[in-house]
N, C-alpha and C positions, 0 to 999 in steps of 0.2 A: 971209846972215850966220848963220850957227848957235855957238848957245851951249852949253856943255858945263858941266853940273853934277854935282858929285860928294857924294852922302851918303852919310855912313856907313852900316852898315846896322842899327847899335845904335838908330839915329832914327826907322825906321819899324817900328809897331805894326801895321799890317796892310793888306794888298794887296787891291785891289777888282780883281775881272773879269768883261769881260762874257759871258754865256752865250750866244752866237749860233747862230740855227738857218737851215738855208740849204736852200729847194727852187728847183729852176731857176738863174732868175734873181733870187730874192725871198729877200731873207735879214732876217730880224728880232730883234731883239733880247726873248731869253726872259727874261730874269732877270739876276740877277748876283750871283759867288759872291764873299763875303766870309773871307780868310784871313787867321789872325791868324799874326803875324810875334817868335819869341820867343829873344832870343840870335841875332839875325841869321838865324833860319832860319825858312821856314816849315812851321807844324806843317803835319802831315798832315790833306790837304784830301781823303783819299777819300770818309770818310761825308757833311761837306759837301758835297761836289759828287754824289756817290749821292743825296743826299735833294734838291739842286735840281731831278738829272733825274727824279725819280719826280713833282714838283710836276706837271712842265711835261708829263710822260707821263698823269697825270692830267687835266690842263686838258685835254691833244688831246681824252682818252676822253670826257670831258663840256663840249665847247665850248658857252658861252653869249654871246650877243649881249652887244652893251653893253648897253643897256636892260636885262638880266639874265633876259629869255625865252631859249629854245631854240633852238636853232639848226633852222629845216627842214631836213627828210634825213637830222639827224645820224646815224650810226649808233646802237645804243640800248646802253646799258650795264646789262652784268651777265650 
């Protein structure tokens, strides 16, 4: 059975999405970009979504364990 819902678009303030990164067969969920929605459109998500990927481009360059140690091997940054 499927249900069809219709909202306007005056009703929604802003759009969640997720940032997914995908090696192989292993895809994970990086982040997720928050769009705000105004007069039915949404603004422009360039620098939003520019500065989620630099986060996640940064975490790669300095990956840390949970625990918040070092990762052995990492490569060294700088």
């Amino acid at each position: 059975m499927a249900v069809r819902v219709e909202v306007p678009l005056s009703a929604i303030n802003e759009v969640e999405l997720p940032i997914t990164i995908g090696l192989g067969d292993e895809t994970i969920t990086a982040g997720t970009l928050y769009l705000d929605v105004r007069n039915g459109q949404v603004e422009d998500f360039r620098k939003p979504f520019a500065d989620a990927l630099r986060e996640i481009a940064d975490a790669m360059e300095q990956p840390t364990r949970a625990d918040g140690g070092e990762v052995p091997d990492a490569a060294a940054h700088g």
